[in-house]
C-alpha positions in Angstrom: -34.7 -35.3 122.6 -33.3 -38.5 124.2 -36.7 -39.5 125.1 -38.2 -39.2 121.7 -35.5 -41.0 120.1 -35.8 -43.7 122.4 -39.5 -43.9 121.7 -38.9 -43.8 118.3 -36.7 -46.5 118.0 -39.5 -48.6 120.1 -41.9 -47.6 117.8 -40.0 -48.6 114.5 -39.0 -52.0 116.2 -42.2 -52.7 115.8 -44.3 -51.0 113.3 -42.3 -50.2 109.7 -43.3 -46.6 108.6 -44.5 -48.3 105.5 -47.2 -50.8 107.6 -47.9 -47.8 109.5 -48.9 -45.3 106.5 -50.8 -48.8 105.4 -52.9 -48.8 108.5 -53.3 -45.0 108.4 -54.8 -45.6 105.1 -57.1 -48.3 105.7 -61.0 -46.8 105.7 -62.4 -46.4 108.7 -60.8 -47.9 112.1 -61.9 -51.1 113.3 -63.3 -52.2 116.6 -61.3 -55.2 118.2 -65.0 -57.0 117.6 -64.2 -57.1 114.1 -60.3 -57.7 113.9 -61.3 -60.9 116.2 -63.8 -62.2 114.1 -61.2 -62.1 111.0 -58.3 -63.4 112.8 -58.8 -67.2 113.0 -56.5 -67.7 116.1 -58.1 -68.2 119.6 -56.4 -68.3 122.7 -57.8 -70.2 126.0 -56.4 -69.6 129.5 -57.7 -72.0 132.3 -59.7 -69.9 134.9 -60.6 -70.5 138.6 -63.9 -70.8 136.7 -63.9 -73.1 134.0 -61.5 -72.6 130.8 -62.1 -69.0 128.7 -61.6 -69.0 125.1 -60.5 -65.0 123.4 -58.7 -64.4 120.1 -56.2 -62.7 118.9 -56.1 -58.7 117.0 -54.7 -57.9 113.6 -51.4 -57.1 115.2 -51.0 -60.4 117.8 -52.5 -59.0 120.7 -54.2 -61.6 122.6 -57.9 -60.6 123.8 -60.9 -61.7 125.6 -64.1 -59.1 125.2 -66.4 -59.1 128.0 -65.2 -61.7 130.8 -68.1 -61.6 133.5 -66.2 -60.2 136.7 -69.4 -60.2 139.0 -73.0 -61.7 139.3 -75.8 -60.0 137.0 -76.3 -56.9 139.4 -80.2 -56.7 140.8 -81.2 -53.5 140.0 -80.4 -51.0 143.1 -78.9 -53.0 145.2 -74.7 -53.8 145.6 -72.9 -56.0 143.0 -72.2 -59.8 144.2 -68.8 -61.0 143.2 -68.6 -64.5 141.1 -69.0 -67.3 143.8 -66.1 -70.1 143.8 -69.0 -72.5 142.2 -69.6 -70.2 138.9 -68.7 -71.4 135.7 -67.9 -69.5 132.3 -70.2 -70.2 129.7 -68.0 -71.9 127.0 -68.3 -69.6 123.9 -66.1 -67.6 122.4 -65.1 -64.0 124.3 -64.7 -62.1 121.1 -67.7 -59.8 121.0 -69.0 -56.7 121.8 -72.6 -58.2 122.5 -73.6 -55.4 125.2 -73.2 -52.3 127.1 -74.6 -50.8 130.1 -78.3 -49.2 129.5 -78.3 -45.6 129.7 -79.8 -42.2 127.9 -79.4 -41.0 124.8 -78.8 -37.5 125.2 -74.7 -37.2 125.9 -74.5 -33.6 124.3 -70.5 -33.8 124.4 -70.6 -37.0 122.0 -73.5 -36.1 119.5 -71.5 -36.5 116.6 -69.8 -39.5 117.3 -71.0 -42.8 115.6 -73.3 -44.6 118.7 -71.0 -48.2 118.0 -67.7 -46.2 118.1 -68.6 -45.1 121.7 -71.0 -47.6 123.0 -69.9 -51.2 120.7 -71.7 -53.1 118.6 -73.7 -54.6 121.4 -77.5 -53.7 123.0 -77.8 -52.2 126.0 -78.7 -54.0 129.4 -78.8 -53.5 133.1 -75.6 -55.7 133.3 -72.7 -54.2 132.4 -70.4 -56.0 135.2 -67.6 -57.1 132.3 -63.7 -57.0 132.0 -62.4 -56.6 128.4 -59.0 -57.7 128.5 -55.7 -57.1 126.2 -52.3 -59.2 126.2 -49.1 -58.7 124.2 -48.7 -61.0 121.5 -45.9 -62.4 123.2 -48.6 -64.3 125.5 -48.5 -67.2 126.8 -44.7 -67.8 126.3 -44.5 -64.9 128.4 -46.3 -63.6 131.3 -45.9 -61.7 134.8 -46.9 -58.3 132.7 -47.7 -54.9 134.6 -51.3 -54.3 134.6 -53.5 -51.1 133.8 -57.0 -51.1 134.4 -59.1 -48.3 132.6 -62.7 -46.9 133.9 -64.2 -45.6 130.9 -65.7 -41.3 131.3 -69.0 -40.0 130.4 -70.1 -37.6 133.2 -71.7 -41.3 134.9 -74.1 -41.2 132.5 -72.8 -42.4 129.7 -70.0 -44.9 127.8 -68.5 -48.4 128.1 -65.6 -50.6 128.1 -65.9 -50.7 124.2 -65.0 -47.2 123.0 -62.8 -47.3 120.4 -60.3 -44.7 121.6 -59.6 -46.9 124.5 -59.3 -50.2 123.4 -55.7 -51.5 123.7 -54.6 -53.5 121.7 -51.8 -50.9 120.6 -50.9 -50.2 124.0 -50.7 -53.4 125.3 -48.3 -54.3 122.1 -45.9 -51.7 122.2 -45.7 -51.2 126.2 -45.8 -55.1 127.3 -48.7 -54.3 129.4 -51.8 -56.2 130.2 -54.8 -53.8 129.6 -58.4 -54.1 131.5 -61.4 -52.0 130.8 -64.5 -52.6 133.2 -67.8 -51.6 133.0 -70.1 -50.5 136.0 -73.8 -49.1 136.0 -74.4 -46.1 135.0 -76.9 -43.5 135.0 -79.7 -43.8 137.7 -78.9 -47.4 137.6 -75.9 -46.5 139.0 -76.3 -43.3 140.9 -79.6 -43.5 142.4 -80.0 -42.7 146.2 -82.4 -42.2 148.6 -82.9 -42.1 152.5 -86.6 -42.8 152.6 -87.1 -45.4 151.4 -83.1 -46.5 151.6 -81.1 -46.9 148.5 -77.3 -46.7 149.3 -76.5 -45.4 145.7 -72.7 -45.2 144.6 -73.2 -49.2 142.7 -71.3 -47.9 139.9 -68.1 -47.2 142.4 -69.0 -50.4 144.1 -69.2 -52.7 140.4 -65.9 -50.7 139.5 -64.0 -51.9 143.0 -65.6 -55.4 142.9 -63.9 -55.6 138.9 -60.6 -54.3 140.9 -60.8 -57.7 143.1 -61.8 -59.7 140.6 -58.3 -58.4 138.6 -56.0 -58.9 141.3 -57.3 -62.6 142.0 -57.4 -63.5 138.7 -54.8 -61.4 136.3 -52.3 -63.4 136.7 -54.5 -66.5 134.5 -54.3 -63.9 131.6 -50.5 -63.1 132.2 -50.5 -60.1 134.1 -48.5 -59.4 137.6 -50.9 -58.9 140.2 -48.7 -57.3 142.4 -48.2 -54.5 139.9 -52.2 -53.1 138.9 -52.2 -49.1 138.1 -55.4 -47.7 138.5 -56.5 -45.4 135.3 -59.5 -43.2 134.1 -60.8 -40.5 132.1 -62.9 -38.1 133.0 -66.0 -39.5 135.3 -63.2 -42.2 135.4 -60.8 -40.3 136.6 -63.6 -38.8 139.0 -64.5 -42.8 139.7 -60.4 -43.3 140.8 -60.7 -40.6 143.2 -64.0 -42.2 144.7 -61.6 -45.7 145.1 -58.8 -44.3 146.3 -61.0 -42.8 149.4 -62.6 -46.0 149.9 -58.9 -47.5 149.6 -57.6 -45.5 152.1 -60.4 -46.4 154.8 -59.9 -49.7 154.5 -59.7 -52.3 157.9 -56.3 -52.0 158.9 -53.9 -55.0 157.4 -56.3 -55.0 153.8 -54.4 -53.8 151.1 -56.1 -52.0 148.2 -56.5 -54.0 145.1 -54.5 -51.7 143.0 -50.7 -50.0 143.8 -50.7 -47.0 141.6 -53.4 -44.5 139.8 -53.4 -42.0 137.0 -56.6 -39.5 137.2 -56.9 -37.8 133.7 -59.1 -34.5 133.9 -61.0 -34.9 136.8 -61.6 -35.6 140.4 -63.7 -34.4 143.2 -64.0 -31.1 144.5 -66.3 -30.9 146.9 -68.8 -33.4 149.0 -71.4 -35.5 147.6 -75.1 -35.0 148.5 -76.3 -37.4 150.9 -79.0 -39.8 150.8 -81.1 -37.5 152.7 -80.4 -34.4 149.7 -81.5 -37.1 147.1 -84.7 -38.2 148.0 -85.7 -35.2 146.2 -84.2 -37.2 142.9 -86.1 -40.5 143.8 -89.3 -38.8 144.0 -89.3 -36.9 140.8 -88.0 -40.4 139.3 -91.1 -41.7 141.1 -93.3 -39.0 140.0 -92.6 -38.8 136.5 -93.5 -42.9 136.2 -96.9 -42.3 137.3 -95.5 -44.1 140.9 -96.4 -42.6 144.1 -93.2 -42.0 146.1 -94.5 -42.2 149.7 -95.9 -45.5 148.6 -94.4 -48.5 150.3 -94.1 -50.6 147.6 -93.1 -47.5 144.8 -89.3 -48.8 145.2 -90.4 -52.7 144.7 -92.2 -51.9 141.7 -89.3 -49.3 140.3 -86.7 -52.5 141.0 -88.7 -54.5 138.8 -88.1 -54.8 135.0 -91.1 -56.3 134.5 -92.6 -53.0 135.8 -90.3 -51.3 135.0 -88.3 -51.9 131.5 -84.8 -50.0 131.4 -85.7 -48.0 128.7 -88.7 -46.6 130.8 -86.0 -45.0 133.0 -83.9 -43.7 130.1 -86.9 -42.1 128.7 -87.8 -40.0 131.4 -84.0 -38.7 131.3 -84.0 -38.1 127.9 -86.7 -35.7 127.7 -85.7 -33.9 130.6 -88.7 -34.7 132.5 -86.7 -34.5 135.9 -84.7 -31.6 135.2 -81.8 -30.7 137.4 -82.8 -34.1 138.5 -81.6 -36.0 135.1 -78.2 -35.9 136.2 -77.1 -39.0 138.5 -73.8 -39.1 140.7 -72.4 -40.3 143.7 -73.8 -40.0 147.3 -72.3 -39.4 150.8 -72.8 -42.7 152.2 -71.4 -45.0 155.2 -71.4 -48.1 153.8 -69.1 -47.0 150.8 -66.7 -44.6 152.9 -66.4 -46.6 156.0 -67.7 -44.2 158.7 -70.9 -43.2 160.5 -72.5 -40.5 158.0 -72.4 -37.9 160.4 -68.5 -38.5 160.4 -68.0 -38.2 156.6 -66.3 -34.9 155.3 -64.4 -36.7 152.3 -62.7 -33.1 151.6 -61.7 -32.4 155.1 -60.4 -36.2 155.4 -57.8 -35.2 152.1 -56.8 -31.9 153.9 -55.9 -33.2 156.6 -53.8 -36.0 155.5 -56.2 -38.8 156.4 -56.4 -39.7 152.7 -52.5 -39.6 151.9 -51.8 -41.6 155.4 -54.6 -44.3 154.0 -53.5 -44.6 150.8 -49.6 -45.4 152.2 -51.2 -47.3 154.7 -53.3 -50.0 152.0 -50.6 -50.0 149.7 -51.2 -47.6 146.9 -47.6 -46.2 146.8 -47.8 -43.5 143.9 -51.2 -40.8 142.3 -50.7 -39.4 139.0 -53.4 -36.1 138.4 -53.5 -34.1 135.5 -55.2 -31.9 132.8 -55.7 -30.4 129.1 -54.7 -27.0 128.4 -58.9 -26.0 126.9 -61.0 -28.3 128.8 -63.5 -25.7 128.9 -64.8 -26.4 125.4 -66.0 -29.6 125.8 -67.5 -28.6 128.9 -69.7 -26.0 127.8 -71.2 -28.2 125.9 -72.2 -30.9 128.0 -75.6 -29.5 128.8 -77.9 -27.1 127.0 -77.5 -23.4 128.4 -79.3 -20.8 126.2 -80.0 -17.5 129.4 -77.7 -17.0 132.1 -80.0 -18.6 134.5 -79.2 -22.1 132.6 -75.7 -21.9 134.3 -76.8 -22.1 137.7 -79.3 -24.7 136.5 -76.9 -27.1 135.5 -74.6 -26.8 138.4 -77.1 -27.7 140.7 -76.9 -31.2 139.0 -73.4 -31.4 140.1 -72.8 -29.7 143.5 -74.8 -28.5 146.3 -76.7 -25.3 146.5 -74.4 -24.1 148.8 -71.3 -24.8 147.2 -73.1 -23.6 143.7 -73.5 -20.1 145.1 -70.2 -20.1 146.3 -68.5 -21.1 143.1 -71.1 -18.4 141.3 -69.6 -15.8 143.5 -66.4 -15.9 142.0 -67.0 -15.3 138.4 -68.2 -12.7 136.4 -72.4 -12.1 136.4 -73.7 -12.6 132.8 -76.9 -10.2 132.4 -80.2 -11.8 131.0 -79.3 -9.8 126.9 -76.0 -11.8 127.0 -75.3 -13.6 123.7 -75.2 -17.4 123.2 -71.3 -17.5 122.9 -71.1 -15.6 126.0 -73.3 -17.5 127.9 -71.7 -21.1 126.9 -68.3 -19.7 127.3 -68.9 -18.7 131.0 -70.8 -22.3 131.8 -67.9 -24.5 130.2 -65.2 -22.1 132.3 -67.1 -22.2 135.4 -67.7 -26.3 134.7 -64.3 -27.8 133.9 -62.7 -25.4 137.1 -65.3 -27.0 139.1 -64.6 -30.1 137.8 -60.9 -30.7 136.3 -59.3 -27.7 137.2 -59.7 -26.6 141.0 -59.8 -30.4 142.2 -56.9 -31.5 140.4 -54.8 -28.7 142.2 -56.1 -29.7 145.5 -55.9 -33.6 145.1 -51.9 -33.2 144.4 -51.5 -29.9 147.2 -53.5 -32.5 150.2 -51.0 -34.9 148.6 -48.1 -33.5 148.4 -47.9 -31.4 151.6 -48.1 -34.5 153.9 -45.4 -36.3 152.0 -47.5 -38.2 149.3 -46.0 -39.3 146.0 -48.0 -37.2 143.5 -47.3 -36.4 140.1 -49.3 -33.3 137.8 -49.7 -32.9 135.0 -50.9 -30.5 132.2 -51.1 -31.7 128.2 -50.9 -28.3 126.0 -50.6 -30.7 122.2 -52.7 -33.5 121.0 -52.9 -34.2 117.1 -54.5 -31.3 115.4 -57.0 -34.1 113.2 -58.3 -35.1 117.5 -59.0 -31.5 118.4 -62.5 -29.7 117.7 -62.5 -26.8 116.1 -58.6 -26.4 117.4 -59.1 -27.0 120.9 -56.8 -29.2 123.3 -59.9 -30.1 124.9 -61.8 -32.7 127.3 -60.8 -36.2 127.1 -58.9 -35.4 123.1 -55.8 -36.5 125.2 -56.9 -40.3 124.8 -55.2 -41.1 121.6 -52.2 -40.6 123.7 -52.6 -42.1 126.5 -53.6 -45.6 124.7 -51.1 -44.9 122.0 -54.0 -45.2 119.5 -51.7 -46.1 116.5 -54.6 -45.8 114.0 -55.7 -42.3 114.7 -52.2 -41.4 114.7 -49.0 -39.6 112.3 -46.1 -41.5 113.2 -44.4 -38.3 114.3 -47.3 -37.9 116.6 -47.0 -41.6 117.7 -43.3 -40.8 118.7 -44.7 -37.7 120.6 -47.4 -39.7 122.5 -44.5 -42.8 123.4 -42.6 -40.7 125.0 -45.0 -38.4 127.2 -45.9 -42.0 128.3 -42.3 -43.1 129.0 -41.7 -39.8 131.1 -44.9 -40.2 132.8 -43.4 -43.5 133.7 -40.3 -42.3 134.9 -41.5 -39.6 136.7 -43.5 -42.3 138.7 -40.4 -44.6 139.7 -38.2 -41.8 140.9 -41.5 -40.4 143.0 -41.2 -43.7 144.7 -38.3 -43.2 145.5 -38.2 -39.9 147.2 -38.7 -39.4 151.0 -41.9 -37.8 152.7 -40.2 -34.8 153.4 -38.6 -34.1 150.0 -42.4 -34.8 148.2 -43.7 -32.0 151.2 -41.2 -29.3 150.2 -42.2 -29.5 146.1 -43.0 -26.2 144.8 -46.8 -26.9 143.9 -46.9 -24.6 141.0 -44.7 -26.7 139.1 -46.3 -29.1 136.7 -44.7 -31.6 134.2 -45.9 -30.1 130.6 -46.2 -31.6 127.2 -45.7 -28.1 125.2 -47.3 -26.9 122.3 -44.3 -27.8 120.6 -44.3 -31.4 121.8 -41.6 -30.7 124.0 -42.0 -32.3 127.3 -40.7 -29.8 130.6 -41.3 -28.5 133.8 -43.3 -25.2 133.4 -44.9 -23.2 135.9 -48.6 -23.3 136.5 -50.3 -19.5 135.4 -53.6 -20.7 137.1 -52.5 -21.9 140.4 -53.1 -18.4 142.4 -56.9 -17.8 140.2 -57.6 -20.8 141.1 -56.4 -21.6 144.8 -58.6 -18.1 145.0 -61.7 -19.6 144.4 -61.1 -23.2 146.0 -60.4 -21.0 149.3 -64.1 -19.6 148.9 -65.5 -23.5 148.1 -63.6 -24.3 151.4 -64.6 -21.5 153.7 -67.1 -22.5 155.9 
């Protein structure tokens, strides 16, 4: 109770419950693209690049939309950061112009308006972009903590512009500087190969070269550099757990750009194909372009626009021409985890403490992992599944064969007259275990048992108008986490303040606590935000189901 009267009281110190039902009744929500163009203030910070000119939102926040962080990526090949000779082009940074290129078929988001998840902008193969969010208290003050928020979408899909994550509300009411970058998405990228070589994972690699650019250049925009939390949603919060294992094999003495991370309902359970397992992909890629894959000069001409336009390669997703093969995510590859191939177990390296020990090591001092109570909805939903044979189908775009029929072994067998409920219930069960619900558990148990600071969570209330058709469901926990004042009761916006102020305590005395105090934690307990907003230690019912089948994912 003393938490959500504290919250409350931060809340009414800046937004009157009659402004608030005023914005509440305003129709429709509007994109920061649109409060900037009505607000005639600009702001212009001076840049190791030339000066940079954003605006200012309806409520003071000062913004710049889409601050290059990186060179225009070539397509299939690692992001270049800015060299010390760029320059800025001098225009105003208060549009949503563009977002990354990508398909059309994101079955979780079919409803949603295309500009309220993508921006006003057109799609292009460059997506390497920082939108960034200041109190209104900036310039006169600066030195502000710093969040930086990689958007979800299964890889595939989404940008820096969604309208539940921009952060101008957040950024008010907290005093924090808020970043969202974009990376390449999609087979742009996710591609891989072994013959002929593409080194894939240049979406992890555009997201870690926006993390530099932040901590050499925040501090220009008012934020502390010295104090960067890591954040993201979904295949963001999957993206986090791919930088924190590139963090935490960095040369010895480098120190990560980031000191802190919050994963929200997802991370990695299991390891990524390798090059060698997705030349398979390449070719049907190759194949369905008319190309011929064992051609030398097939990848020359698929790098090419001019042979190649972007929506060419959308295309070919879109109408499921590659199948199981549609689906593009990260590889097992030396360049991007800092060993020989052959040496890379990525799981077995979190087991065994080699990823808490790194992480300590390079300075990131505190992980944050958590859940919603019905992510399953959501999930089932993500790809079509009319027969039983579907399921297996689908998770073969995700996970090995091997580890597919291992995770197949430990549910119930659907037979072939099952009923479309049935069937969709079983594939969004059997998908948000694989990925929210198993890896979550084992990201904080590698953690915790060799003396990590690791926080879980599980969110059991978001606003009834945010859940479909009733569920607490995949990614509906983002109103809270970016205190999205608009889409919000006030009573709600009390609820969401203080889960984030008891996030943020919980974080500062995890810091504080010793190795050996964080190894003893009893794993099964998990900070809660109840059904009846309440905010507690509960006791997690899952943990023994679902250790169960992670020992069967593990087993060799």
């Amino acid at each position: 109770m003393r938490n959500l009267l504290h919250s409350a009281r931060r809340l009414v110190g800046y937004l009157s419950l009659k402004t608030f039902a005023t914005r509440r009744a305003m129709s429709g929500i509007k994109h920061l693209h649109d409060e900037l163009a009505e607000n005639p203030a600009r702001v212009t910070v001076e840049t190791k690049y030339g000066p940079i000119t954003g605006g200012r939102a309806a409520n003071g926040a000062a913004v710049w939309l889409e601050v290059p962080f990186g060179l225009p990526p070539v397509r299939f090949e690692d992001p270049k950061p800015l060299p010390d000779s760029y320059r800025y082009e001098q225009k105003e940074y208060i549009r949503e112009a563009s977002y990354c290129a990508q398909p059309k078929n994101d079955g979780q988001a079919a409803s949603s308006p295309v500009e309220d998840k993508l921006g006003y902008g057109k799609p292009n193969e460059n997506p390497l972009f920082a939108n960034i969010v200041a109190p209104p208290s900036f310039p006169a003050k600066k030195s502000f903590p710093v969040k930086v928020y990689i958007h979800g979408g299964f890889l595939q899909f989404g940008s820096p512009h969604h309208l539940n994550s921009q952060a101008q509300y957040i950024s008010t009411l907290r005093n924090e500087i808020w970043v969202n970058i974009g990376y390449r998405l999609s087979i742009f990228g996710f591609l891989a190969s072994d013959k002929p070589w593409i080194s894939g994972n240049f979406g992890f690699k555009d997201q870690w070269l926006g993390l530099e650019w932040v901590k050499a250049n925040i501090a220009d925009f008012g934020g502390d550099p010295d104090d960067i939390t890591l954040t993201g949603l979904s295949a963001g919060a999957h993206s986090v757990h791919q930088l924190l294992h590139h963090a935490s094999r960095l040369p010895p003495a480098q120190v990560a750009p980031f000191h802190s991370a919050i994963l929200q309902s997802n991370s990695i359970i299991a390891n990524p194909k390798t090059p060698q397992e997705l030349r398979a992909q390449y070719e049907a890629v190759c194949t369905a372009l008319s190309l011929d894959p064992s051609d030398p000069a097939s990848l020359a001409k698929l790098r090419d626009p001019s042979q190649v336009p972007a929506d060419s390669l959308t295309k070919i997703i879109e109408s499921e021409q590659l199948g199981i093969y549609g689906t593009f995510r990260g590889c097992l590859e030396s360049g991007w985890f800092g060993s020989p191939t052959s040496d890379i177990d990525v799981m077995e390296w979190q087991r065994s403490g080699g990823l808490a020990r790194g992480l300590l090591e390079h300075g990131v001092k505190c992980i944050v992992v958590g859940e919603l109570a019905e992510e399953w909805y959501l999930y089932s939903i993500a790809h079509p599944v009319e027969k039983p044979s579907d399921i297996e189908f689908n998770l073969d775009r995700y996970y090995e064969k091997g580890d597919v029929e291992k995770m197949l072994s430990c549910y119930k067998h659907l037979l072939d007259d099952a009923n479309q409920e049935q069937i969709q219930k079983l594939f969004g069960e059997i998908l948000s275990d694989g990925q929210v619900y198993i890896p979550v558990r084992l990201l904080a148990r590698d953690l915790l048992t060799h003396g990590y600071p690791a926080l879980r969570y599980i969110i059991k209330w978001i606003p009834e108008q945010n859940r479909p058709f009733g569920y607490v469901t995949h990614g509906t926990d983002r109103v809270l986490w970016a205190l999205r004042i608009p889409s919000l009761q006030y009573d709600q916006a009390v609820t969401a303040a203080a889960w984030l102020d008891r996030i943020a305590a919980e974080i500062e005395a995890l810091e504080g606590e010793n190795a050996e105090a964080l190894a003893r934690k009893d794993l099964k307990t998990v900070l809660t935000l109840k059904e009846d907003r309440a905010i507690g230690w509960t006791e997690d019912a899952r943990w023994d189901e679902l250790m169960k089948i992670a020992s069967v994912l593990e087993s060799a």
